[in-house]
N, C-alpha and C positions, 0 to 999 in steps of 0.2 A: 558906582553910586557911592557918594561919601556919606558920612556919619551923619545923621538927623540931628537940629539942636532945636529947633521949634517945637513949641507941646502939640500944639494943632496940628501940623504939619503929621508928627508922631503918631499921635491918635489915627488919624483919618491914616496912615501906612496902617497900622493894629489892626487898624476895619478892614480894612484891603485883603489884611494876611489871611483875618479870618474869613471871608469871603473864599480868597482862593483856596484856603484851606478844605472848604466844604465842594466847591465846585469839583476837588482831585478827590472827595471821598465819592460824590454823587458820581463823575466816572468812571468809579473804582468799581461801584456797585453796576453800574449799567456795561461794562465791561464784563462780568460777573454773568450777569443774567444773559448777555446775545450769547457768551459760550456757552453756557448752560443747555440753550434755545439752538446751536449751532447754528449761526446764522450767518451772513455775510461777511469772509474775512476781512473783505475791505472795510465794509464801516468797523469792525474791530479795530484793524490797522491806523485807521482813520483818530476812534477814541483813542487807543493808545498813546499814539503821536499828539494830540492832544494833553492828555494827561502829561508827558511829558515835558511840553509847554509850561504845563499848569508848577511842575514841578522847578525847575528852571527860574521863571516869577517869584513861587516863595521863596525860594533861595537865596535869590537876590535881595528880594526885601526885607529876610532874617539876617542878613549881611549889613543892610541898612541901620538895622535898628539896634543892633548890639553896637553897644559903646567900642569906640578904638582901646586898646590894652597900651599901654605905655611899653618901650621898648627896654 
């Protein structure tokens, strides 16, 4: 994904981040609670590898949104 130069474009990625940002705290907690609750490793497994999606995403689009550094 290359550098963002559009303000709109920018903003509406900023919503996004913070979106997924919350989405990887809300499975963070809900990940939290099934082991708590020992519950199905698979839906664990499941959240997890999610989250991990989740993680992957903002990375990307804090990759996007930082300016290129001159060499």
């Amino acid at each position: 994904m290359s550098r963002i130069d559009d303000p709109a474009q920018l903003q509406a990625f900023a919503h996004r981040l913070v979106e997924l940002r919350q989405a990887h705290r809300d499975l963070d907690t809900a990940i939290h609670g099934l082991q708590d609750a020992r519950a199905d490793e698979l839906a664990i497994q499941r959240l997890k590898k999610r989250k991990l999606q989740l993680k992957d995403r903002i990375a990307l689009l804090e990759r996007a949104l930082v300016p290129d550094e001159p060499a």
